[in-house]
C-alpha positions in Angstrom: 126.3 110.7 113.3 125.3 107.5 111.7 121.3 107.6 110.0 119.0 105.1 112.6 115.8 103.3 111.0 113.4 103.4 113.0 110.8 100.3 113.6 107.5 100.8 112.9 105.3 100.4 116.3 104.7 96.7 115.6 104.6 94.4 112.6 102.0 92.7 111.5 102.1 89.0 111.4 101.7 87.5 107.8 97.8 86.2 107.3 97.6 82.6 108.2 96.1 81.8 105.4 97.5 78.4 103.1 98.9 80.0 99.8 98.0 83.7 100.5 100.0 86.0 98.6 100.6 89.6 98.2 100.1 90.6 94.5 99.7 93.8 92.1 97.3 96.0 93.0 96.7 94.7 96.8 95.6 97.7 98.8 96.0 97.0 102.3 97.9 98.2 105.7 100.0 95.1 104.8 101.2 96.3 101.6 102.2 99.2 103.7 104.4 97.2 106.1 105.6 95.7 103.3 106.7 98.8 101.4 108.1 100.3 105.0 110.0 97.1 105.3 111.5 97.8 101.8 112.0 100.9 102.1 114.3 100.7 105.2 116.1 98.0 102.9 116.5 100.2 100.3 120.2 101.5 100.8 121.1 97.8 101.1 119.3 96.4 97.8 119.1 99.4 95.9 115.1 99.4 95.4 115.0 103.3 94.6 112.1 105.1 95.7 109.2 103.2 97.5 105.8 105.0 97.9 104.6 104.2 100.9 100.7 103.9 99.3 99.4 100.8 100.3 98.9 99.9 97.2 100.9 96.8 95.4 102.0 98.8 92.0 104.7 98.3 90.1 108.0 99.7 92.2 107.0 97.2 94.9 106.8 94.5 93.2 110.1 95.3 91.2 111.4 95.9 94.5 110.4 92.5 96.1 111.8 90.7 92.8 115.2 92.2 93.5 115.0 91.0 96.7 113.5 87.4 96.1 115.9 87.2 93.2 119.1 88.5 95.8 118.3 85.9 98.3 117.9 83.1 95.8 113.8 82.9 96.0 111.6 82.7 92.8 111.4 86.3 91.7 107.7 86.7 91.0 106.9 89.6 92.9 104.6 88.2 94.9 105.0 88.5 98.3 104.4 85.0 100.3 104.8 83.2 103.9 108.7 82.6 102.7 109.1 85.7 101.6 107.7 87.9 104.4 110.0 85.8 107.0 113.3 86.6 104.7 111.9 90.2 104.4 111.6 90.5 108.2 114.6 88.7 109.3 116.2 90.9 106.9 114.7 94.3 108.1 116.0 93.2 111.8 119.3 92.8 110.8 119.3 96.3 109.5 116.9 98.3 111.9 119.6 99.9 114.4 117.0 100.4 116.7 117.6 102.3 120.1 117.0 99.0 122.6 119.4 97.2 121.1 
């Protein structure tokens, strides 16, 4: 029986904000989404282990490098506007959720 992901209940939209980035040591409910995101990309990219904290330490952010860096962004680790779209676009490609 193949593994499902499962979707969280809804994702957040990115802040509207000109320039806003997610960097080390952000605690928030959107560095959660962000680490469920990566998480559920995990067996794709690799990440390893991704506490799901809240909390913008070190394994997420070498987690979104990989990923910035795999997809040809900047790999800074930050998490910004461009990189939250790729992420989510990328997470709905692999969620095999039950309504599709």
């Amino acid at each position: 029986m193949k593994n499902r992901r499962q979707r969280p209940a809804a994702i957040c939209p990115f802040p509207d904000v000109s320039g806003y980035e997610v960097k080390r040591g952000e605690h928030s409910d959107l560095v959660a989404v962000i680490q469920l995101i990566l998480e559920n990309l995990s067996p794709i990219y690799d990440f390893g282990a991704i506490p799901l904290s809240g909390v913008m330490d070190g394994a997420t952010e070498a987690a979104v490098r990989r990923f910035q860096a795999v997809n040809g962004m900047d790999p800074d680790g930050a998490v910004d506007l461009l990189t939250w779209n790729r992420m989510a676009e990328e997470y709905d490609l692999a969620c095999d959720c039950d309504e599709r």
